[in-house]
N, CA, C and O atoms as a Tinker XYZ file with bonds, in Angstrom:
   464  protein
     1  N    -15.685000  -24.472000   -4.021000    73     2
     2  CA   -15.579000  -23.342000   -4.938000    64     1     3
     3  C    -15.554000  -22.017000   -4.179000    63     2     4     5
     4  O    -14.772000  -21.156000   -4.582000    81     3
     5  N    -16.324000  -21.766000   -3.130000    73     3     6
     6  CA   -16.393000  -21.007000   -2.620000    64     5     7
     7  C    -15.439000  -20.280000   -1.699000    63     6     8     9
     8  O    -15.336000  -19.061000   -1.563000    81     7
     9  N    -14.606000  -21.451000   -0.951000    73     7    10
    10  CA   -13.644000  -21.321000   -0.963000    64     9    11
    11  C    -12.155000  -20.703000   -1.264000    63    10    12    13
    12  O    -11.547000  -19.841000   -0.629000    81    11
    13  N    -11.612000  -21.704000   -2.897000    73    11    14
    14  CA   -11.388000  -21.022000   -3.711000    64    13    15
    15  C    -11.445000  -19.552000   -3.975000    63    14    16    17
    16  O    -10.397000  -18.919000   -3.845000    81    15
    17  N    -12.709000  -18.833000   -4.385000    73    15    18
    18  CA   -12.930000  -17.121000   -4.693000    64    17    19
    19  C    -12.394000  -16.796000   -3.493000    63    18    20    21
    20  O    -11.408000  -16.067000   -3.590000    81    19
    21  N    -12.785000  -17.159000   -2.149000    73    19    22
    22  CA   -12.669000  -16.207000   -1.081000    64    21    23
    23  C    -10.683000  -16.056000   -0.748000    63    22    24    25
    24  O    -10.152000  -15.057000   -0.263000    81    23
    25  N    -10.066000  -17.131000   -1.107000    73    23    26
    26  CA    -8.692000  -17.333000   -0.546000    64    25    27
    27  C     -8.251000  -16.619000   -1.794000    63    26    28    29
    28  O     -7.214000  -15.974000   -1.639000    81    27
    29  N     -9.007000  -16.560000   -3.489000    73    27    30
    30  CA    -8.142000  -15.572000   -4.523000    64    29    31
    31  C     -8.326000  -13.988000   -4.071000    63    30    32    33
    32  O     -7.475000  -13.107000   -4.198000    81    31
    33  N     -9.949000  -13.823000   -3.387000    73    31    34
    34  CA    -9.968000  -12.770000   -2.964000    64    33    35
    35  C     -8.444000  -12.080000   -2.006000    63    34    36    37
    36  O     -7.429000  -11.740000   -2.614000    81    35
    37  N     -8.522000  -12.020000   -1.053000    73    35    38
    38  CA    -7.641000  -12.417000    0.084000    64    37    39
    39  C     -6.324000  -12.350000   -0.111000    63    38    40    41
    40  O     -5.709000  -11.455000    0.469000    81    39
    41  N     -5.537000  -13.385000   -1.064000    73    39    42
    42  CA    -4.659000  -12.592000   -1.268000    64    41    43
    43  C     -4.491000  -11.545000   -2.248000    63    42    44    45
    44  O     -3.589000  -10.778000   -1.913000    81    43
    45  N     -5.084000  -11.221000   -3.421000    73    43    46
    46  CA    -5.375000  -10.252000   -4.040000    64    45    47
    47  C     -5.281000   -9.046000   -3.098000    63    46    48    49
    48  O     -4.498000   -8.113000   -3.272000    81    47
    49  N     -6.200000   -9.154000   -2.026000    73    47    50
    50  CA    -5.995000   -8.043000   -1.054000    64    49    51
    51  C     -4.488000   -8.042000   -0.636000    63    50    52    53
    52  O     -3.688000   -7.130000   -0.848000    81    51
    53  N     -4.302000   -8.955000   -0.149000    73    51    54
    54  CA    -2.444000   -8.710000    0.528000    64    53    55
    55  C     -1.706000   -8.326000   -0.552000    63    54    56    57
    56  O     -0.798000   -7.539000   -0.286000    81    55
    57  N     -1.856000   -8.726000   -1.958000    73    55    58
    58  CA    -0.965000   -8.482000   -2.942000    64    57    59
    59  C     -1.063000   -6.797000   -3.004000    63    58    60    61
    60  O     -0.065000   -6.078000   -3.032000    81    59
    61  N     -2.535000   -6.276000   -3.021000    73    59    62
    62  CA    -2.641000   -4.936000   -3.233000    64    61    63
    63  C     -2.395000   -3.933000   -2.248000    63    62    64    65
    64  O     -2.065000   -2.765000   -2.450000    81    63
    65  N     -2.605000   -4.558000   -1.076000    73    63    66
    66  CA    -1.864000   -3.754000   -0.066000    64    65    67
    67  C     -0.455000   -3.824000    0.015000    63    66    68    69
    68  O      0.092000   -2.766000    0.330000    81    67
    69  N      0.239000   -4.759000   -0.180000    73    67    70
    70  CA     1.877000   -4.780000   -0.157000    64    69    71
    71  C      2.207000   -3.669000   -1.471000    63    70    72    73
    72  O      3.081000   -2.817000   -1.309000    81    71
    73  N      1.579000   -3.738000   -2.533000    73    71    74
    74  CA     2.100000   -2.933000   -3.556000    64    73    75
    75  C      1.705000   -1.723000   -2.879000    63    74    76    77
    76  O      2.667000   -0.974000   -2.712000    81    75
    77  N      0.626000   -1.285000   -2.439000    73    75    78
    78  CA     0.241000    0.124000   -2.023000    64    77    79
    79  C      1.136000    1.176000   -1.099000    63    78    80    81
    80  O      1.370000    2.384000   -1.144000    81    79
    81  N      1.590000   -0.160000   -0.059000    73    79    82
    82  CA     2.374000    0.665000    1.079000    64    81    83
    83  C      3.892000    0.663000    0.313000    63    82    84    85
    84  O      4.560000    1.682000    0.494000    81    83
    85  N      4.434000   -0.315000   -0.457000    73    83    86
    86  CA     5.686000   -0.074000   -1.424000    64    85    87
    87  C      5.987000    1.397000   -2.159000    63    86    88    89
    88  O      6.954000    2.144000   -2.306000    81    87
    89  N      4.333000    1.355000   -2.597000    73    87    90
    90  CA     4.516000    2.832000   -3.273000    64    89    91
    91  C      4.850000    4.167000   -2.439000    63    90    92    93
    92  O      5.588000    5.093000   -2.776000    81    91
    93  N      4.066000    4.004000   -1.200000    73    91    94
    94  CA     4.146000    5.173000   -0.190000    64    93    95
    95  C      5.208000    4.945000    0.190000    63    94    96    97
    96  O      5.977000    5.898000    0.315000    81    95
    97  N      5.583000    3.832000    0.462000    73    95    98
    98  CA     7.233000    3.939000    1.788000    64    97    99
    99  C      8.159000    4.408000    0.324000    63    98   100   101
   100  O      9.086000    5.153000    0.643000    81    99
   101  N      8.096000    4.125000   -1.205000    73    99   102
   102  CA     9.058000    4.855000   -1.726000    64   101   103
   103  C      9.041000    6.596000   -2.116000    63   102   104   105
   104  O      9.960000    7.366000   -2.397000    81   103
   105  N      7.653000    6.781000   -1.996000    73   103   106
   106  CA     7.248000    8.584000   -2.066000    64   105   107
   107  C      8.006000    9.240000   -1.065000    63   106   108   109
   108  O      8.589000   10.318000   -1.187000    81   107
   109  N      7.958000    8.543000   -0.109000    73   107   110
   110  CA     7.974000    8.801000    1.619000    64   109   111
   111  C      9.932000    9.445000    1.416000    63   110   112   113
   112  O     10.530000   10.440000    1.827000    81   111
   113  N     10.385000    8.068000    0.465000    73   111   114
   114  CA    11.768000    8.014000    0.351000    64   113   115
   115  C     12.178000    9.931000   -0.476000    63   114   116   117
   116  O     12.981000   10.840000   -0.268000    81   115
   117  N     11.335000    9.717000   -1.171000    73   115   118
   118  CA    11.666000   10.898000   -2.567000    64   117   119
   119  C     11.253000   11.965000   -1.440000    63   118   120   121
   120  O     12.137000   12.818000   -1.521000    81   119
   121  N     10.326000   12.364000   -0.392000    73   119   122
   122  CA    10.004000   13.348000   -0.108000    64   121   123
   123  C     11.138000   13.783000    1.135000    63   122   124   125
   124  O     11.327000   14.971000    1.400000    81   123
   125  N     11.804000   12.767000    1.797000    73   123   126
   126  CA    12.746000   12.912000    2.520000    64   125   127
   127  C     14.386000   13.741000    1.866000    63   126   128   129
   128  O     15.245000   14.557000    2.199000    81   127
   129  N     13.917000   12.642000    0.531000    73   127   130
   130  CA    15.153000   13.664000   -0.196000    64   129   131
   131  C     14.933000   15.068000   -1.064000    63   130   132   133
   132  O     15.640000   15.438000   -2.001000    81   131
   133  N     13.867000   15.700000   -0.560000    73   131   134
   134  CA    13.516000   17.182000   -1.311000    64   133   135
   135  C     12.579000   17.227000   -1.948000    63   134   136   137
   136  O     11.946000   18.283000   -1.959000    81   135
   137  N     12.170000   16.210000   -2.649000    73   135   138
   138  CA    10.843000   16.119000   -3.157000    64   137   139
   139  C      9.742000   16.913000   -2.928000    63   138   140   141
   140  O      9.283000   16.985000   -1.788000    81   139
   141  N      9.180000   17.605000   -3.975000    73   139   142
   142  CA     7.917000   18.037000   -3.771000    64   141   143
   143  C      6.563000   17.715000   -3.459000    63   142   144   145
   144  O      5.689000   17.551000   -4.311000    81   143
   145  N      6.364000   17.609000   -1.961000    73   143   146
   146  CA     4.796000   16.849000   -1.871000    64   145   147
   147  C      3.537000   17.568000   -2.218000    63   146   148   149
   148  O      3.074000   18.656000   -1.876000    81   147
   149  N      3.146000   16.651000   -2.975000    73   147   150
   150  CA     1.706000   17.906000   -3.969000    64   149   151
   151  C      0.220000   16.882000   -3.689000    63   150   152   153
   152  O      0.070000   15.692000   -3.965000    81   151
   153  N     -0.679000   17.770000   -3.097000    73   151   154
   154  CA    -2.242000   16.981000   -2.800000    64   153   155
   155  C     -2.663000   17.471000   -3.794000    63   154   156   157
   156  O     -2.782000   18.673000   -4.031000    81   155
   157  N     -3.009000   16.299000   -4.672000    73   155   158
   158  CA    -4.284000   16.458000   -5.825000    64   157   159
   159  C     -5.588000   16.926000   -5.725000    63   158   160   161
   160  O     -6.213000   17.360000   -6.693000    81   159
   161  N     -6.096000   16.844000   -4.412000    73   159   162
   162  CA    -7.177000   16.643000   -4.455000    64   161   163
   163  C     -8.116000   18.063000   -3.997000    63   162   164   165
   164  O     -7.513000   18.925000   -3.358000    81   163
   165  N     -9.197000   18.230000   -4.243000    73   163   166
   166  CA    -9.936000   19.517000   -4.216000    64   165   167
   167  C     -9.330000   20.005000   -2.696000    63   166   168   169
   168  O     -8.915000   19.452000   -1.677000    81   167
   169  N     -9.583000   21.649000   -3.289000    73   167   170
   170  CA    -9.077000   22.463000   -1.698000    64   169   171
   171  C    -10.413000   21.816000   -0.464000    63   170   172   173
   172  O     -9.983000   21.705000    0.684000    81   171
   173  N    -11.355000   21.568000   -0.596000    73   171   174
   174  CA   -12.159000   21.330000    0.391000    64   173   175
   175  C    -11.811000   19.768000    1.267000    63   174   176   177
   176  O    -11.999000   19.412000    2.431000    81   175
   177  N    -11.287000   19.173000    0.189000    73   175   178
   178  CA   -10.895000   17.694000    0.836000    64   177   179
   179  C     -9.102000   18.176000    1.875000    63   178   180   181
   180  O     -8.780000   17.811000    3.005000    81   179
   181  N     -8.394000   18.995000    0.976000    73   179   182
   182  CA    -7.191000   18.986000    1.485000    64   181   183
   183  C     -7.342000   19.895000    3.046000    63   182   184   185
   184  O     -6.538000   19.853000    3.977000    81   183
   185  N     -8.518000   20.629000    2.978000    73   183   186
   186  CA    -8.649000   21.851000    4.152000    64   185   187
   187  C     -9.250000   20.436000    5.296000    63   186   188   189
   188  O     -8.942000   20.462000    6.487000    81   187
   189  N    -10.014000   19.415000    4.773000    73   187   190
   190  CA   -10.390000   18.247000    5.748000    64   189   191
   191  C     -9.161000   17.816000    6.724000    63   190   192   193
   192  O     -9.274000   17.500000    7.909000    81   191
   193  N     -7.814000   17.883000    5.868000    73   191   194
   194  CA    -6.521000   16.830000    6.373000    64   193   195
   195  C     -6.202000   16.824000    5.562000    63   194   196   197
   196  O     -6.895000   16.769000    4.546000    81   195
   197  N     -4.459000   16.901000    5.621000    73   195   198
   198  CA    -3.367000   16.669000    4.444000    64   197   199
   199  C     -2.069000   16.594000    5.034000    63   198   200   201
   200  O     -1.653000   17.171000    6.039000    81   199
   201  N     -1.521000   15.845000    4.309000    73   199   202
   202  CA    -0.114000   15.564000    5.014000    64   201   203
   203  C      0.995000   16.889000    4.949000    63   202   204   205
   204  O      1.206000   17.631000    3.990000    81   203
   205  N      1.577000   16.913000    6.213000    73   203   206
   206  CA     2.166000   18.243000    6.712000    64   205   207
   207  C      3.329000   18.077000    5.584000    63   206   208   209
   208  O      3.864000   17.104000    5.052000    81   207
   209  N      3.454000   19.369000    5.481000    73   207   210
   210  CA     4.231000   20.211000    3.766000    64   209   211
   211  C      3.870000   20.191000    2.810000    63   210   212   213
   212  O      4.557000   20.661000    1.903000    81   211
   213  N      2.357000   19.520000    2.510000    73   211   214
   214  CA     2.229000   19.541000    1.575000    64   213   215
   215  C      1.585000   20.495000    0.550000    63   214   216   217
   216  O      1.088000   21.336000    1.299000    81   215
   217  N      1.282000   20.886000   -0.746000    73   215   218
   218  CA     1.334000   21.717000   -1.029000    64   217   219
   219  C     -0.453000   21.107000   -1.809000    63   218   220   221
   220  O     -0.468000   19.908000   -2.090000    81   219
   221  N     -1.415000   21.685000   -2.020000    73   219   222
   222  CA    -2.150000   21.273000   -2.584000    64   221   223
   223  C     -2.685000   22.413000   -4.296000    63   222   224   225
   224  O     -2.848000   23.633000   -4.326000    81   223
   225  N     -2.806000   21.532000   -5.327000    73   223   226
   226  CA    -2.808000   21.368000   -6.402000    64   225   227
   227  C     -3.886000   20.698000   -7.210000    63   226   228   229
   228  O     -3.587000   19.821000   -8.020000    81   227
   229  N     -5.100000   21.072000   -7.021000    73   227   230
   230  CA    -6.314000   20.150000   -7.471000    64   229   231
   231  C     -5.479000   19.588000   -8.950000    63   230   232   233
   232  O     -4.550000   20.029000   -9.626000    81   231
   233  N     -6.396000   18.343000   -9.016000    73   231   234
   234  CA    -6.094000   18.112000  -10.524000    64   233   235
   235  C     -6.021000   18.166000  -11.616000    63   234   236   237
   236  O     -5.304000   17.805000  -12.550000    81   235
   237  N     -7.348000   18.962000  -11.292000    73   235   238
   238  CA    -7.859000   19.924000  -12.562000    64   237   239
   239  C     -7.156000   21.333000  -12.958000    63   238   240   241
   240  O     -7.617000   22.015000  -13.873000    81   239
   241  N     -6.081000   21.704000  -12.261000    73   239   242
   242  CA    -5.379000   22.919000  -12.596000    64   241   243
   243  C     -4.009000   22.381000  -12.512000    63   242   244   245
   244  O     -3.085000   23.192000  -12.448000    81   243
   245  N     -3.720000   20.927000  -12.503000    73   243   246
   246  CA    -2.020000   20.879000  -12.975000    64   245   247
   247  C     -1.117000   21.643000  -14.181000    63   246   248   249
   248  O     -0.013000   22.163000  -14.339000    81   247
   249  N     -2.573000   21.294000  -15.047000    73   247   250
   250  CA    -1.461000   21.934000  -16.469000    64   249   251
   251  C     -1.050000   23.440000  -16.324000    63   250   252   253
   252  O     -0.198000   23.827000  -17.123000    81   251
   253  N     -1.600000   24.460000  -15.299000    73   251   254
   254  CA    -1.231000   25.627000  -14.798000    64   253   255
   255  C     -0.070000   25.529000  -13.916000    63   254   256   257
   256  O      1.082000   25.921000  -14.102000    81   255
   257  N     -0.789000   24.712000  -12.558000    73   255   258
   258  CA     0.131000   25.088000  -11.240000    64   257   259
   259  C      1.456000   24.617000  -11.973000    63   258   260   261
   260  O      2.323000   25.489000  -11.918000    81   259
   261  N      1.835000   23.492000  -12.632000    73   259   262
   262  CA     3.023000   22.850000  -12.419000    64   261   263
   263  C      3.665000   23.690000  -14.034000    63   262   264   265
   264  O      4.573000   23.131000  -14.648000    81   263
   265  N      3.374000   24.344000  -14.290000    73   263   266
   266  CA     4.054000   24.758000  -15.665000    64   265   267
   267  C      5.121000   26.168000  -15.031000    63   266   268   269
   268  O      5.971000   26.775000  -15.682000    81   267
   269  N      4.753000   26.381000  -13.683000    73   267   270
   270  CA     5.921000   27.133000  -12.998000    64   269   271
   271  C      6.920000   26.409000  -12.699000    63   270   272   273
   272  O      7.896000   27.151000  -12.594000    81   271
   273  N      7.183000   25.376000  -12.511000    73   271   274
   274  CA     7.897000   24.469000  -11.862000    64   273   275
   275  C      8.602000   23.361000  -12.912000    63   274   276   277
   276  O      8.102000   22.641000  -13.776000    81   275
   277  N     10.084000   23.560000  -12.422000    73   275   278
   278  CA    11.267000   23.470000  -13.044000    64   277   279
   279  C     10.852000   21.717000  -13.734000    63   278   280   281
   280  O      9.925000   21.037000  -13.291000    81   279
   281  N     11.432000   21.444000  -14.439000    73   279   282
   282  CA    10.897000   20.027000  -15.158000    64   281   283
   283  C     11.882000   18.501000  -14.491000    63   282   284   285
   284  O     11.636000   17.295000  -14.475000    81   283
   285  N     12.921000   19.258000  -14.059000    73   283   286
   286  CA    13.840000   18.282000  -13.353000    64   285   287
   287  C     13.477000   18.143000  -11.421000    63   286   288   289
   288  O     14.032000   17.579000  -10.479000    81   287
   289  N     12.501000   18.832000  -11.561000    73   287   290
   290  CA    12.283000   18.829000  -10.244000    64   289   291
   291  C     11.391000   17.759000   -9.376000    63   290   292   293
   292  O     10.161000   17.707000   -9.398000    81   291
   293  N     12.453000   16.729000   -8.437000    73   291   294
   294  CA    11.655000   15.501000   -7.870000    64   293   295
   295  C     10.102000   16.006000   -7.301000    63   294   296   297
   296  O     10.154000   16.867000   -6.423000    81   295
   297  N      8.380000   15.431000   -7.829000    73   295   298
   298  CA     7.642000   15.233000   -7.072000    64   297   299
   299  C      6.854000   14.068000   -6.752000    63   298   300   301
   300  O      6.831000   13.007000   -7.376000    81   299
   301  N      6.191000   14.387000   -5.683000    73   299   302
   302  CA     5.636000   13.352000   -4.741000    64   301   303
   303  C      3.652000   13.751000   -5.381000    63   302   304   305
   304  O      3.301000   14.922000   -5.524000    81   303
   305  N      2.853000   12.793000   -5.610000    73   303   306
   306  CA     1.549000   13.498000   -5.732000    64   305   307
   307  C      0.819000   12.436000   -5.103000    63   306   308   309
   308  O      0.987000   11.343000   -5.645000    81   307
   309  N      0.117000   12.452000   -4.192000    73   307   310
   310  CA    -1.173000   11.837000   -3.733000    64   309   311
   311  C     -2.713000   12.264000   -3.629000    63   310   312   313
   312  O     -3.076000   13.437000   -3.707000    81   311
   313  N     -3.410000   11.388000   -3.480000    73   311   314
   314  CA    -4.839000   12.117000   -3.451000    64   313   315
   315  C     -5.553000   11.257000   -2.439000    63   314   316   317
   316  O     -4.923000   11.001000   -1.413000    81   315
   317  N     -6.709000   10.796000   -2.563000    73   315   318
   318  CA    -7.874000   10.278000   -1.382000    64   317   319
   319  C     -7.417000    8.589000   -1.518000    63   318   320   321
   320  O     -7.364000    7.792000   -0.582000    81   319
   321  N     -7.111000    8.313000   -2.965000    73   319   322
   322  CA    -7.328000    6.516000   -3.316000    64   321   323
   323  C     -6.137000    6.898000   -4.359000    63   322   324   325
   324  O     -6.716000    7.725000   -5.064000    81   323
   325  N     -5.115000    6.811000   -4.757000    73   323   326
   326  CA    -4.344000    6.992000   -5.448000    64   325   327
   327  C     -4.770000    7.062000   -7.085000    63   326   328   329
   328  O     -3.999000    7.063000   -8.045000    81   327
   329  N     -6.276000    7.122000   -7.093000    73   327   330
   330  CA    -6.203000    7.174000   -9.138000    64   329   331
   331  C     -6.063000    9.147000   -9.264000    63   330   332   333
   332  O     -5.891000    9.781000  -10.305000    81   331
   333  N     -6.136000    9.435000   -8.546000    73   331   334
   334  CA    -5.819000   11.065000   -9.070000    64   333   335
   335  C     -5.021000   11.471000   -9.356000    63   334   336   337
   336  O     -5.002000   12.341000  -10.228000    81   335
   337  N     -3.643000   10.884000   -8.555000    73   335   338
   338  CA    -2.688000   11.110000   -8.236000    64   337   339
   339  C     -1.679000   10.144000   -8.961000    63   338   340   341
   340  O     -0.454000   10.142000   -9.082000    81   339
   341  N     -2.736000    9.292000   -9.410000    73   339   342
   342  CA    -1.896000    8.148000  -10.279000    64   341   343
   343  C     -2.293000    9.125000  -12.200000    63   342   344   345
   344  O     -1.546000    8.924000  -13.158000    81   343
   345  N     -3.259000    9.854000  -12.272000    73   343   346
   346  CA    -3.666000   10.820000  -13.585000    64   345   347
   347  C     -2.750000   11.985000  -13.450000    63   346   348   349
   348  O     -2.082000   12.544000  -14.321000    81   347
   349  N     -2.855000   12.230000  -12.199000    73   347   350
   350  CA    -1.538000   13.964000  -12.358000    64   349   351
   351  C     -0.038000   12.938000  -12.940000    63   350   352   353
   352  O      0.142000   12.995000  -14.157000    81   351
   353  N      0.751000   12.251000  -12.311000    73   351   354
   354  CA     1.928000   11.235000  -12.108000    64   353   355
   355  C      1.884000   11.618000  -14.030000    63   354   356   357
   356  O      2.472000   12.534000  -14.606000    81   355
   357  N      0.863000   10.411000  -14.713000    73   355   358
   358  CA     0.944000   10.508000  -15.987000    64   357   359
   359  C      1.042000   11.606000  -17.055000    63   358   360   361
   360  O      1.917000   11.777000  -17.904000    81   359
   361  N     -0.118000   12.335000  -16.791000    73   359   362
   362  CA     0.199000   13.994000  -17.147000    64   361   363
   363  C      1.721000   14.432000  -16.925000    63   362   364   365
   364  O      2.570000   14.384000  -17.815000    81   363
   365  N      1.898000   14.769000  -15.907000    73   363   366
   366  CA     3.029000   15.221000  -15.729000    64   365   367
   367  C      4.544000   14.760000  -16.442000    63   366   368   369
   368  O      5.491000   15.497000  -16.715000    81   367
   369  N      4.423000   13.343000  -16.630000    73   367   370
   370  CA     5.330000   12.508000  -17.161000    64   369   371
   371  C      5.758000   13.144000  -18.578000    63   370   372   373
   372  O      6.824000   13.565000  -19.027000    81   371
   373  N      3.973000   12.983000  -19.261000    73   371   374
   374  CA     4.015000   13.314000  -20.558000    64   373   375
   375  C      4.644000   14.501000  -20.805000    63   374   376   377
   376  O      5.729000   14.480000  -21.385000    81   375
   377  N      4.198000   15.431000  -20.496000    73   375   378
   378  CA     4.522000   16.715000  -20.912000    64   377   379
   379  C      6.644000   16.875000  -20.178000    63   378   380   381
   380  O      7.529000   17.647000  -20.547000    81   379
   381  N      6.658000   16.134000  -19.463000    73   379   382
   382  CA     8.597000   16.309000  -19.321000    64   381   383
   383  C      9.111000   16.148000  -18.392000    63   382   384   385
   384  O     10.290000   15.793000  -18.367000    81   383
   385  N      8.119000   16.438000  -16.901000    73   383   386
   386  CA     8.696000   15.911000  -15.631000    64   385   387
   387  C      9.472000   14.590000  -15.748000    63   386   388   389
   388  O      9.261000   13.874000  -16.726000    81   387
   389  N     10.289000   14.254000  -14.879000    73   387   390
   390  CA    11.387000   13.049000  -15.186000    64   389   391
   391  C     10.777000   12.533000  -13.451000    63   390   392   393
   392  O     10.354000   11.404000  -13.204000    81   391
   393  N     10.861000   13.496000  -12.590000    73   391   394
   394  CA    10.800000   12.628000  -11.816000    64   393   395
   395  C      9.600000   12.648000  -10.617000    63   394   396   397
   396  O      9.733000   13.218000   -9.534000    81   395
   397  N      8.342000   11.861000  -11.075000    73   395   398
   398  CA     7.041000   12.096000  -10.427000    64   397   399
   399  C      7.055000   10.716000   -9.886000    63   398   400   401
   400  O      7.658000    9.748000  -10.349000    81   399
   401  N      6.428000   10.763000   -9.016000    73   399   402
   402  CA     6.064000    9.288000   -7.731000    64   401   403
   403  C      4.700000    9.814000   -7.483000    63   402   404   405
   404  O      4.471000   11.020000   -7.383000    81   403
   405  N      3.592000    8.676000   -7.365000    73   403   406
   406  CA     2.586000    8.715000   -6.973000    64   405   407
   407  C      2.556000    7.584000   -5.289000    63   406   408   409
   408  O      2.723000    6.419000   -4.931000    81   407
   409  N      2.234000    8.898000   -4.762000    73   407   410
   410  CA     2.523000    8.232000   -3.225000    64   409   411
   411  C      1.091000    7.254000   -2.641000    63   410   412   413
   412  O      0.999000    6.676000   -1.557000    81   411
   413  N      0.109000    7.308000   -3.714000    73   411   414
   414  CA    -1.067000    6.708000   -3.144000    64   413   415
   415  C     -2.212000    7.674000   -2.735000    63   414   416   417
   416  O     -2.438000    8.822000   -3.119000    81   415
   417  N     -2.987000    6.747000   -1.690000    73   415   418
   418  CA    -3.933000    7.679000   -0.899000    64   417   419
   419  C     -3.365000    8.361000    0.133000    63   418   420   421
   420  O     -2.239000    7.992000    0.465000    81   419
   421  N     -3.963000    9.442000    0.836000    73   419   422
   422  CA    -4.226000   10.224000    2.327000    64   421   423
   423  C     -3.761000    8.979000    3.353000    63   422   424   425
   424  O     -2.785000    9.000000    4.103000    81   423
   425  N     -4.467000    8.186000    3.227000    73   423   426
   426  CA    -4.549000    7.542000    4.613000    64   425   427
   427  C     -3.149000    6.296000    3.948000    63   426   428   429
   428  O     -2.479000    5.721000    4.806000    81   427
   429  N     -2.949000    6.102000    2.924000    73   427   430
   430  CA    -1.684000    5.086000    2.834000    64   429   431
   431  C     -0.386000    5.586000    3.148000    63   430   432   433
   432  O      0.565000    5.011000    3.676000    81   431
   433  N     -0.563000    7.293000    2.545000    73   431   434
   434  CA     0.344000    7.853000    3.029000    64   433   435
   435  C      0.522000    8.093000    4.622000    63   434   436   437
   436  O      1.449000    7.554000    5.226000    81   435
   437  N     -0.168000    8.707000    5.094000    73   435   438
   438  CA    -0.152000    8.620000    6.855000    64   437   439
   439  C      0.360000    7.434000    7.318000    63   438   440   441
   440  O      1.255000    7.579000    8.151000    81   439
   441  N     -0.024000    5.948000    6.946000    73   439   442
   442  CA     0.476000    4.723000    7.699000    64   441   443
   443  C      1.570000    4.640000    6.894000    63   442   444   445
   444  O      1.856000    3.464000    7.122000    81   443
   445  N      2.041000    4.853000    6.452000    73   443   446
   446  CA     3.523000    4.371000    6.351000    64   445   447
   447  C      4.610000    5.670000    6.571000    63   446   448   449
   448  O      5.765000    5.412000    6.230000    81   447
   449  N      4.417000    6.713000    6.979000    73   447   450
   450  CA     5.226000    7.952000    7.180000    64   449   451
   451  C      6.110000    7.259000    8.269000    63   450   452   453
   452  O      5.740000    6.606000    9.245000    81   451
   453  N      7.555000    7.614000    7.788000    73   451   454
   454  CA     8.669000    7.332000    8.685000    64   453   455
   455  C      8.519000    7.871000   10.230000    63   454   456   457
   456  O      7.777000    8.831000   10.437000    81   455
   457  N      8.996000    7.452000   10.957000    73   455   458
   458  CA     9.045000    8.047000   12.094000    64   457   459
   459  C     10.234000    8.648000   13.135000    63   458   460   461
   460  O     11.030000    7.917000   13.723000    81   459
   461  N     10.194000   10.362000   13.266000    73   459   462
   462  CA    11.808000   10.980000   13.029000    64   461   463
   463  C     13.036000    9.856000   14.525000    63   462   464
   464  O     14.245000   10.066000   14.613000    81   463
């Protein structure tokens, strides 16, 4: 039995990491083509490290920052673990953006960044 849990564990993990880095290597795609890269996450976490261009946007002030910004306009949003960034993605959806990608976490994003 024990067994069993540990090998459902396990791949569960591989399943969730293959989906994770899918998501980033396709953000990765959108940000290459113009995309707007936006850090969700508080200015104190983004002043820690943030991926270069990116623009930071706590989450708690989307319905401001992004109401400047054109509705057809491709963005990219990540945060620390991707649920922040997976809540801006939805927000944003709702209200009319067409084209939002949630790139994941900080560090999923870093390991999968193309290399020029």
């Amino acid at each position: 039995m024990k067994i069993k849990v540990g090998l459902c564990a396990l791949l569960a993990m591989f399943s969730f990491n293959s989906w994770s880095s899918e998501r980033s290597e396709q953000a990765w795609e959108q940000v290459e083509q113009g995309a707007l890269l936006i850090d969700v996450r508080t200015p104190g976490e983004f002043d820690q490290g943030h991926l270069d261009g990116a623009t930071n946007y706590p989450l708690n002030t989307v319905d401001k920052t992004f109401a400047k910004i054109d509705k057809d306009t491709p963005i990219v949003v990540y945060c620390r673990s991707g649920a922040r960034s997976g809540k801006a993605m939805s927000y944003l959806k709702q209200v009319g953006f067409k084209e939002v990608y949630n790139g994941g976490g900080l560090v999923e994003m870093q390991s999968t960044k193309p290399t020029p």
